[in-house]
Structure formats: structure tokens, C-alpha cells
N, C-alpha and C positions, 0 to 999 in steps of 0.2 A: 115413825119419825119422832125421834125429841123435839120436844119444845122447850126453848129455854125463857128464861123470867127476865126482866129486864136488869136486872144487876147481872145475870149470869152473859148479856150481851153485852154490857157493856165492860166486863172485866175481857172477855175475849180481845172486843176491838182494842184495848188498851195493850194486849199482851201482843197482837199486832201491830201495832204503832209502834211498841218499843222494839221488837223487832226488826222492822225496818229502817228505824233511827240507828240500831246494834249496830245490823249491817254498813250501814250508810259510813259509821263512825269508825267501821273496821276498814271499807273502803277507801277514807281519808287519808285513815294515818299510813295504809299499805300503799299507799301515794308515795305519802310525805317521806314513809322510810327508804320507799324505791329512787325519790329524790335527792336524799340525804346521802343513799349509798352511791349513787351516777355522781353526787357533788366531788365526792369523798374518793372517788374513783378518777373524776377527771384532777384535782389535785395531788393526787399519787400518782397520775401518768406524767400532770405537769413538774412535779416535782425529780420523776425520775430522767425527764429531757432534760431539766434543766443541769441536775447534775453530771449526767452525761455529757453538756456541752462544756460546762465548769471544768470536770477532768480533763476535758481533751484540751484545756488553755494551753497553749505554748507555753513554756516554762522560763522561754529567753536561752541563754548560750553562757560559754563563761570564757571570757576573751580575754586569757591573760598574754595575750602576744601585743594586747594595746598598752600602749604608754598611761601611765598614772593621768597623764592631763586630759585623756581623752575617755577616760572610765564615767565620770558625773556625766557625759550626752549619753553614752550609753546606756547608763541604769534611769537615766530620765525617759531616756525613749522606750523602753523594755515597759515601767511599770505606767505610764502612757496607754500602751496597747494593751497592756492588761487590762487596766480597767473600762475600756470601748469592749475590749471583749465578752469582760464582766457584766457590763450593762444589758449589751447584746442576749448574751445567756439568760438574764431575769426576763428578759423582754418575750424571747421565742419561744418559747412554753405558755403563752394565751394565745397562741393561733396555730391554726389546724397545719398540717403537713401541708406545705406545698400550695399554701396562700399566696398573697401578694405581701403581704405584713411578714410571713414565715420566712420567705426569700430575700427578702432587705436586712434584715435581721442576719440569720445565715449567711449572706455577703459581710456584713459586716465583720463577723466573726473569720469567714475564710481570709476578709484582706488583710487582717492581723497575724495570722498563723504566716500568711504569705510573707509578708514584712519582716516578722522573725525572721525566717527562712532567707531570705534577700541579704538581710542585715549582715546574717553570721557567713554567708558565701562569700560580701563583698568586704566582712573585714579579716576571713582567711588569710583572701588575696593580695589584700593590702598586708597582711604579716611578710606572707611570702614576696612579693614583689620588693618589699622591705629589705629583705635578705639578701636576695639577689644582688640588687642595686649595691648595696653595701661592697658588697664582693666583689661585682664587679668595677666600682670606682676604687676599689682600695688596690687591686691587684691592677689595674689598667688594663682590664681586658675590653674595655667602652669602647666603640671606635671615634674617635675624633672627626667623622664624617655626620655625628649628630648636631642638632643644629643646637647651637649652645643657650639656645632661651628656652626651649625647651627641654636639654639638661637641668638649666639653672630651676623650673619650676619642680621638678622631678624630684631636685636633692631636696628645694625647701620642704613639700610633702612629708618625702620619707624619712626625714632628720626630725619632722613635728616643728617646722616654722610658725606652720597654717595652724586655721583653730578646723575639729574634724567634726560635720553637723549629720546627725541623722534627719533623712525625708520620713516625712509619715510613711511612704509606700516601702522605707529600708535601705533607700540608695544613701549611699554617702557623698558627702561633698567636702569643699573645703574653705576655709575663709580665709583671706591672707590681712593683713594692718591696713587695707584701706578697706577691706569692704565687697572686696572684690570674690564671689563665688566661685569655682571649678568645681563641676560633678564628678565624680571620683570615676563614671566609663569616660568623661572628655579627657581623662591624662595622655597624654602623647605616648607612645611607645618607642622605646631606643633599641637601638643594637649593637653589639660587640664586634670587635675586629674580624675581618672574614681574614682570619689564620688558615684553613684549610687552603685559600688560594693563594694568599701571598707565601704560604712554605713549597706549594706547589712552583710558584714562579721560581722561586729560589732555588729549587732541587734544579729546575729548567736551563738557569744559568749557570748552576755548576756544570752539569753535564755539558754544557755547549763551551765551559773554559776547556773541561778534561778532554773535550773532542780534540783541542788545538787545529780547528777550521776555522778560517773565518768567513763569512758570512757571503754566500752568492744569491742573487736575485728570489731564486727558487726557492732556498733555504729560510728566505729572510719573509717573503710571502707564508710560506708554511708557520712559524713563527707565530706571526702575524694571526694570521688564521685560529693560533693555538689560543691566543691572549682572547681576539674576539669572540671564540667560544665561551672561555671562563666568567666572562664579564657579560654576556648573554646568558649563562646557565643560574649567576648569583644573583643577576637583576640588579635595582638600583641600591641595594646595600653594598653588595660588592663594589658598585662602581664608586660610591663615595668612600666606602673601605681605603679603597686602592690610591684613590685621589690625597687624600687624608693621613692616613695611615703609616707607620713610619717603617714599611718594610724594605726597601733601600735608602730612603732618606729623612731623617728623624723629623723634618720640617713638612712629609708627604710634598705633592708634586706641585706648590703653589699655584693651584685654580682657585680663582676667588672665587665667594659661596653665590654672589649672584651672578655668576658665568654656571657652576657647576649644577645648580641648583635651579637653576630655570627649562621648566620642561619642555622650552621651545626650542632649545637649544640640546635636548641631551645628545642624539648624536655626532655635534659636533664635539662634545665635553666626552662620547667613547671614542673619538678619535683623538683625540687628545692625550688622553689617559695609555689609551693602545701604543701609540707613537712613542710616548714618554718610557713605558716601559719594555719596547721594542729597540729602542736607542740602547738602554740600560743592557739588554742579551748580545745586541750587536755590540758592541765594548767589550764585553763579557768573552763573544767570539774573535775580535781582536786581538786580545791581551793572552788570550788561550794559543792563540797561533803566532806570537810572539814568542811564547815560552815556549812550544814545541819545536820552534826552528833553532833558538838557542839552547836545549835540550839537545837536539840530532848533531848541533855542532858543534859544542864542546866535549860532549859525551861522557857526563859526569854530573850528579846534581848536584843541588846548593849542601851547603856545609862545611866544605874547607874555606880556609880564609886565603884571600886573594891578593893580589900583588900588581903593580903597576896601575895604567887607567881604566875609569871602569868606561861602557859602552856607552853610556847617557852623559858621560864626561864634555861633552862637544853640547849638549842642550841645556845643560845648568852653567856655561859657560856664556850660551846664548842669551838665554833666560836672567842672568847674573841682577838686571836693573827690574826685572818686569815686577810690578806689584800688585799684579791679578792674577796670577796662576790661581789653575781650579784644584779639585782634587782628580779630575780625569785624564787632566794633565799629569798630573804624579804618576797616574797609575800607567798610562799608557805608554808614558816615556823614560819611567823609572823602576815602578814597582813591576810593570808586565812581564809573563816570564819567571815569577818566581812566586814563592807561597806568602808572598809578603800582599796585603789589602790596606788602604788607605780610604779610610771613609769619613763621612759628614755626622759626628754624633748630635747633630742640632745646637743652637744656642750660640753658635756661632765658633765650635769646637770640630775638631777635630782628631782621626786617631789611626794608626798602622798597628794590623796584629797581625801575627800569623796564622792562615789557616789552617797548617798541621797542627797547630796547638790548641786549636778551638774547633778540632770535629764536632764535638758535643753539644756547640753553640746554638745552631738551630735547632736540634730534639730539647732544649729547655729552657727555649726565649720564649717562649707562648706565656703568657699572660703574663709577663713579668713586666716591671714599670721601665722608666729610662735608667734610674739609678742600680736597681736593681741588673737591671741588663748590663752596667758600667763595670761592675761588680763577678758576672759573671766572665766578662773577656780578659785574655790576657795580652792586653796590648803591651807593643814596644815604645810607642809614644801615642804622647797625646798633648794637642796643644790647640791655637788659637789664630798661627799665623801660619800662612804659606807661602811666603816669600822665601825668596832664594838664601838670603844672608839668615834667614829662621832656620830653614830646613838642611843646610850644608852640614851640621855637625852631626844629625843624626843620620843624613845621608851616609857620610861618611864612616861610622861607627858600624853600621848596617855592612856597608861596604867591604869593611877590615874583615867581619866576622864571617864572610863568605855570607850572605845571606842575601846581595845585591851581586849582579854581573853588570 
């Protein structure tokens, strides 16, 4: 066995000592570098969330169906949620997936995206509802059965009256000169003419003229029956349509809006309406069986020009002082029996065409306005008064031309 000298022991222990100082020192720093690289790694993960959440910002929409005056709310609310989202993003990259800090965060962020999202649905809609409305008040296809205040809110809206605010959450609203808020889903909804029924009714009354029957118990129940179907199948549009609406009479069937409009009352406001245009078919089957008995008994239609008295000659004689004839009176004791129509054009106007001449009337009054409708008929007069000393000169010109019996 070696013996060693006392320097040769104490160089050893020293070469020990530093040795396990080496290591100790090699130990540290493969700490410090395993630290540095975990630091430098959770920063490259947080870095890479965060951009991840950055890219996926909603970018906003590009709403050029809005008006100029309504663009500064939108680019105010657009870069608004931008930067909540912004923040958001910087924020959720120091907490672990699926924290309580990560999911508040993460909300934050989804109810921005959501809000874009809301914002550009509900200012689509508002383009499109736009449009419509437009259309439909320009052409008069609106039914007159809307309640006219909220018309009147509807046009200010879509004309850009109101000021247009976006909600944090993307709803729209609206502010009118006092102050006064509307959420852009509280807008009322309108409706257009129920055309499909009232041309329906019309087809109904023609045929029941061309029948030349007039009306028995049976007949007039079945009728009845037809109308109360129509008016049950359209629900309460059709019934204000019908009430409203100028499809035999340009002023509709004067029910005031708090008889027609009171739901405690609707069934008697569909018998009303039933009645009213149950009257209208029954005249329709009168006037048609008028003209088919004087069809079988002259044996010869309208069109030669006539001589001597005519047959209504003994009621306009009757008639000569009265200063309330109606137009159903014209029709039933003058015009019935021939292609000649005398109607109510509203306003306090009135007008006779002939039906041969305006087949095409009905296939192209749909959505046309009053003027416009003025425009397509070819009336033989048109006037204001129905008195007997108004009406005798065209009575009579009528008359000349074979066009009256």
C-alpha cells in the first residue's frame, strides 16, 4: 500500500473539492439553462396563442347598402370591438387552457366575433327590408289595412329620419328628435294587399254576372260560405285587406279601425265584411239576370243605336228631383243588362267603362296605385255628381249609341 506525504494528501483533497464544486457548478447552470429554455418555451407557446387569437379578430363587414350618415356608428362600433378583442388576446396567453382567467378572456373575445356577426345580419336586413318597403309604397302594393302609426314609424326608419346606434352586443336601434329609442327586432311588421283574394272575389262576381241567376236562398248561403272560407284561410290580414282595401270600392268598406281592430269584436267585424261583400255578389247576381232576360228578349246584343224610349226611361223620370242616388242605383236600374259598369273611384269620383273594353283590367291592376289604375281604364265618363240633371246627357249619348236599352 502507498503512503502518501502530506502535500501529496492535501493536493488530492483539493482536486476533490474542485471537483465537486465542477460538478455542483455544472449542475446550476443545467438548471438555469433548463429554466431559461421552459421560460423561452412557455413564451413561444404564449406568443403563438396569442397570435392565433389576433388572426382570428373579426375583421368587421363592408356595409355599403348603409347610408353615409350611418357609416361613423358603424366604423365606431367595428374598431370598439376590436380593440376589447385586442386586449382580450394580450391577456389569454398567461393562463393555462381552460382556467377560470382563460374563459373570461375567451368570452370576451367570442362576444365580439358574435356582435360582428349580429351587426352585419341585422344591417343586411335592414338593406333589404329597405328595398322592399320602398317598392312596396311606391307601387301601392301596402294594404291600407296597416295601422297607419306604425306605417308612419316604418317610413321614418327606412327613409334615414332616426339616428341608426349600434348595441355593444350588435343589435341596432334607432333614435328619433326626441330621444325616443326603437330596437331595430321591435319594428312592427306590414303587409301588402291580399290580391290573391280580392281577384279571387272578382273572378266570383263575374261569373255569378255571366250566370244571369239571380240569387236564391241556397245559392246565396253557398256564397256566403265561399267568402267565410277565404277570410278564415288568410286570417287577420286578409280580413283587414278586404275591410281596407279598394278592391270594389276605392274608399274599402268603411269599418272604423276601433270596431275593425278590436279583438273582442272580430267576429262580428267577419260578419261584417262577409255581409258587405256578399251584398256586392248578390247585385252582381241581379244585374246579370237583368241582362239575360233582356238578352232572351230582344234577341240581339248591344251595339246598334236605338230609337224611341229607353226602358229605365219611366225611373229617371221618377228619379228627375232626387239628390242622393247611389251608384247601385245606376247600376241596377240603368246600366244592368249591358257591358256598361258604373263605379265608386274614391275621392268623391266617379266613373262608367265598359267591360268589353277592359278584359285586361283585372290581369294588370295588381299593384298599380289609384292614378295609375285611372290610367289603365277606358272609361266613357267620369265625374263627381249623380244627380239626375248631371247624369241625363250622358245617359242619353249612351243610349243613342246602342250601348243602353
Amino acid at each position: 500500500m502507498a503512503l502518501y506525504t502530506g502535500r501529496e494528501r492535501y493536493a488530492n483533497d483539493n482536486r476533490r473539492t474542485q471537483q465537486r464544486a465542477d460538478n455542483n457548478r455544472r449542475n446550476v447552470d443545467n438548471r438555469l439553462q433548463a429554466m431559461f429554455l421552459e421560460k423561452k418555451k412557455t413564451m413561444r407557446d404564449n406568443k403563438t396563442k396569442m397570435e392565433k387569437f389576433i388572426n382570428a379578430m373579426p375583421e368587421g363587414f363592408d356595409a355599403q347598402i348603409l347610408p353615409e350618415k350611418y357609416k361613423p356608428g358603424l366604423d365606431k362600433f367595428l374598431k370598439e370591438g376590436k380593440r376589447k378583442y385586442a386586449d382580450a388576446a394580450m391577456q389569454i396567453g398567461n393562463y393555462e387552457v381552460g382556467s377560470d382567467d382563460y374563459l373570461f378572456f375567451k368570452e370576451q373575445m367570442d362576444n365580439v366575433s358574435n356582435a360582428f356577426k349580429s351587426a352585419k345580419a341585422q344591417v343586411d336586413l335592414f338593406g333589404g327590408n329597405k328595398k322592399d318597403l320602398g317598392i312596396d309604397l311606391s307601387s301601392g302594393n301596402f294594404s291600407k289595412g296597416n295601422n297607419t302609426g306604425e306605417m308612419g314609424l316604418l317610413t321614418d326608419v327606412y327613409t334615414d329620419q332616426y339616428d341608426m346606434m349600434f348595441n355593444e352586443n350588435g343589435t341596432l336601434a334607432f333614435k328619433d328628435g326626441d330621444g325616443n329609442i326603437t330596437q331595430f327586432s321591435d319594428l312592427p311588421d306590414y303587409f301588402n294587399k291580399d290580391y290573391k283574394t280580392g281577384d279571387a272575389i272578382q273572378k266570383m262576381a263575374a261569373d255569378i254576372y255571366k250566370s244571369g241567376q239571380p240569387f236564391n236562398p241556397a245559392t246565396k248561403m253557398m256564397h256566403r260560405n265561399k267568402l267565410q272560407s277565404m277570410v278564415e284561410q288568410g286570417g287577420i290580414e286578409t280580413l283587414y285587406s278586404l275591410a281596407n282595401d279598394d278592391f270594389f270600392n276605392m274608399n274599402g268598406l268603411g269599418i272604423p279601425d276601433e270596431v275593425l281592430k278590436n279583438p273582442e269584436r272580430r267576429d262580428e267585424v267577419e260578419d261584417m265584411v262577409i255581409d258587405q261583400y256578399l251584398n256586392v255578389l248578390e247585385q252582381q247576381a241581379a244585374s246579370g239576370s237583368v241582362y239575360n232576360k233582356k238578352k232572351k228578349g230582344s234577341g240581339s246584343g248591344s251595339g246598334s243605336e236605338n230609337t224611341g224610349a229607353p226602358s229605365f226611361a219611366g225611373w229617371m223620370q221618377k228619379n228627375e228631383s232626387n239628390p242622393q242616388l247611389t251608384v247601385s242605383e245606376w247600376q241596377n236600374n240603368v246600366f244592368a243588362g249591358t257591358d256598361l259598369q258604373i263605379v265608386e273611384l274614391g275621392e268623391g269620383s266617379y266613373g262608367i267603362f265598359d267591360i268589353a273594353k277592359n278584359k285586361g283590367y283585372a290581369s294588370t291592376s295588381s299593384g298599380k296605385s289609384r292614378d295609375q289604375l285611372m290610367e289603365l281604364m277606358n272609361f266613357e265618363w267620369t265625374g263627381s255628381d249623380l244627380t239626375m240633371p248631371a247624369m241625363e246627357g250622358i245617359v242619353k249619348r249612351l243610349y243613342s249609341n246602342g250601348k243602353l236599352k
